[in-house]
N, C-alpha and C positions, 0 to 999 in steps of 0.2 A: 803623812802626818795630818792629823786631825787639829783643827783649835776651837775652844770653846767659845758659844754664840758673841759673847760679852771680850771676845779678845783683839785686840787695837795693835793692830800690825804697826800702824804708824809711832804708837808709842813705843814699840820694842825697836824700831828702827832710829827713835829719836836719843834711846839708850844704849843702844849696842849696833849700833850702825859703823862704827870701828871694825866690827868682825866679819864685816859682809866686803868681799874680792874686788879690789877695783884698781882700774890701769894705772901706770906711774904715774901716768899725765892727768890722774883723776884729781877735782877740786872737790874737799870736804866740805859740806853746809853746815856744820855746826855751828859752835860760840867762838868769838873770837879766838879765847885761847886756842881751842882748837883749831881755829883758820892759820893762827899766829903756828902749831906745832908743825902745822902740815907742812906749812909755808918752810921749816926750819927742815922738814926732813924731805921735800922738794930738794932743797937747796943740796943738802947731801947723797938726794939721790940721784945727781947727776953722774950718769956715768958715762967714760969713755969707749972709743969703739973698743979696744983693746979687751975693756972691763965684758962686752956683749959677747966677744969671741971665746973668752975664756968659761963665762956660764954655756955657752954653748958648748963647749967641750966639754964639761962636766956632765951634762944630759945629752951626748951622743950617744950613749949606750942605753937610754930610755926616751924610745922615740913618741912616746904618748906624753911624758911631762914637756919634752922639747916644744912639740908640737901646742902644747896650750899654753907655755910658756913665750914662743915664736909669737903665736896671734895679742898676749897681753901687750907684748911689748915692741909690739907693729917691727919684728922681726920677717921683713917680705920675703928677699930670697932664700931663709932657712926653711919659713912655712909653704914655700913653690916646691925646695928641691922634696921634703918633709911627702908630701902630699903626692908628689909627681912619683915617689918613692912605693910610697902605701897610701892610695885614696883612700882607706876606711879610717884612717885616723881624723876623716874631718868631722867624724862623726863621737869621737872620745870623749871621756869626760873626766871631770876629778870627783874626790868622795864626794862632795856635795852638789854634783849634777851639773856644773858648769861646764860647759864645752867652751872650743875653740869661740864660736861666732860668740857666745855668752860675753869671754875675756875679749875680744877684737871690740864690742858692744861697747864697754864698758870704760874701755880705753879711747873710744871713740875716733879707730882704726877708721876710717874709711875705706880705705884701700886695703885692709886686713878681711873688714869685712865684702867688699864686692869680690875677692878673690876665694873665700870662704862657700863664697854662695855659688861662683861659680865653679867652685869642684864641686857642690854636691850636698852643701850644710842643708841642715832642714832647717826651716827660716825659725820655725816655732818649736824649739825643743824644749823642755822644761827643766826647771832643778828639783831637787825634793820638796823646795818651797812653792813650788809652782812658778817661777820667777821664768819667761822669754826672756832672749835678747832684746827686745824693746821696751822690757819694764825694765831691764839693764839700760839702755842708754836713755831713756825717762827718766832716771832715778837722778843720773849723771848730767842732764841737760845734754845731751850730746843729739844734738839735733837736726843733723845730719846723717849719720848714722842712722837714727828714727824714724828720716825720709826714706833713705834706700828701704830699710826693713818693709817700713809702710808699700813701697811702692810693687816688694818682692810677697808681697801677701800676709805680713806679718798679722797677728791676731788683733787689730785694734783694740778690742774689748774685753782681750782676757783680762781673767783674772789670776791671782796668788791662792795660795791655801789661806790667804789673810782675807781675801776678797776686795784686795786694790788690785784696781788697774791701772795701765802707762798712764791713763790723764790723774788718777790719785795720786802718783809718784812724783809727777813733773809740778803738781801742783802744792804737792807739799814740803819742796825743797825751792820754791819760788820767792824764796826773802834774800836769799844770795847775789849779790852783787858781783860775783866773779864767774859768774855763769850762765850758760844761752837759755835759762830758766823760761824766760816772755818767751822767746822764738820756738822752745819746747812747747810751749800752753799753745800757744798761735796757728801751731803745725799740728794738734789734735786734733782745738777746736776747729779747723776748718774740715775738720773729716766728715764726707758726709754722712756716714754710714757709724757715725760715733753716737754712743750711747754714755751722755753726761749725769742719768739718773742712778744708773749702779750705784749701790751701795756698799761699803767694804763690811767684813765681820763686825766693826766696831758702829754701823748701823749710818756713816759716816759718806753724802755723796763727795764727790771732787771739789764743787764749787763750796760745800763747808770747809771741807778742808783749807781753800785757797782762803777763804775770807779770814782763816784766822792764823798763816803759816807765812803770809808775808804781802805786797804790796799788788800782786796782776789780778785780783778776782775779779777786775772792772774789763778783762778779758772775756769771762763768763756772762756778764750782762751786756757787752760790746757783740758777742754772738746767739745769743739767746734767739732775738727774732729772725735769723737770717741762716741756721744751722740747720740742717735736715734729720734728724734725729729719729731712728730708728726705735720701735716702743721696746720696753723693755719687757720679755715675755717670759 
């Protein structure tokens, strides 16, 4: 998918960021109301183990949605037996290119994801939007999750078909108070090898982004002289 010079990832995600896949256990940054909706369908979406056996049964006979379903929902031993079963299922996806490590990412599995990586996920897979698991768990503050990737070779710098990268994501869901948003910013900017100049499609670096999307951009000027910053070529 192509997008044109003048288009603002950020803003389509500030509109319809509702329709992009994320773990049960994901926190919304939007408006309150919608903190308050989430908050209400958190609250109904708890379910019992009973409730997790019985969706499992229902996708035993599709062992590719099982499978990406298992890692959302940090389903450990279905996605062991799952994988110990057929290893090339760590590599599946749904229509819109999210795989297993994408949804474990996002849900901010830890242990979905180090088990992912070690049967064999590719650290850096893409969706049609261009989107890693790391601009997955950037997006979500899951900042944990961001270390292991980082530490597995994750692409620090990519980019989207938007042309944001993990630090535009983490820095532009940074006004949220229910999420590891600072520890996300904290854990980029100390990258050495991080490139804080990229520009997204909207002509937009990260630390614009943060100065105007909520309260940590004094992150950016706290590492400015002391970050190793690779040119941008």
């Amino acid at each position: 998918m192509e997008f044109p010079e003048d288009f603002n990832q950020l803003e389509l995600l500030n509109t319809h960021g509702h329709l992009i896949p994320r773990g049960a256990s994901s926190l919304w940054t939007g408006s309150k109301e919608e903190e308050e909706e989430v908050e209400e369908d958190d609250e109904e979406g708890e379910r019992s183990e009973e409730w997790y056996l019985e969706k499992e049964e229902t996708l035993k006979d599709n062992p590719k949605e099982l499978t990406l379903w298992a890692a959302e929902n940090n389903r450990l031993s279905t996605l062991h037996r799952l994988l110990a079963a057929h290893p090339l299922l760590v590599h599946c996806c749904d229509e819109d290119g999210y795989t297993p490590l994408h949804r474990a990412a996002y849900g901010g599995h830890v242990e979905a994801v180090s088990g992912l990586l070690a049967a064999g996920s590719k650290v850096n897979p893409r969706t049609i939007d261009g989107w890693t698991p790391l601009h997955s768990a950037c997006r979500w503050s899951r900042v944990t999750v961001a270390s292991l990737l980082l530490q597995h070779g994750a692409e620090l710098n990519g980019q989207t078909n938007g042309g944001l990268t993990p630090l535009h994501l983490a820095a532009s869901h940074a006004s949220s108070v229910k999420t590891d948003s600072a520890h996300t910013l904290e854990l980029l900017l100390s990258q050495r090898h991080l490139k804080p100049g990229l520009r997204s499609s909207s002509g937009e670096t990260a630390s614009e982004v943060a100065r105007r999307s909520g309260p940590h951009h004094f992150l950016f000027e706290m590492v400015e002289d002391c970050v190793s910053v690779v040119p941008v070529t």
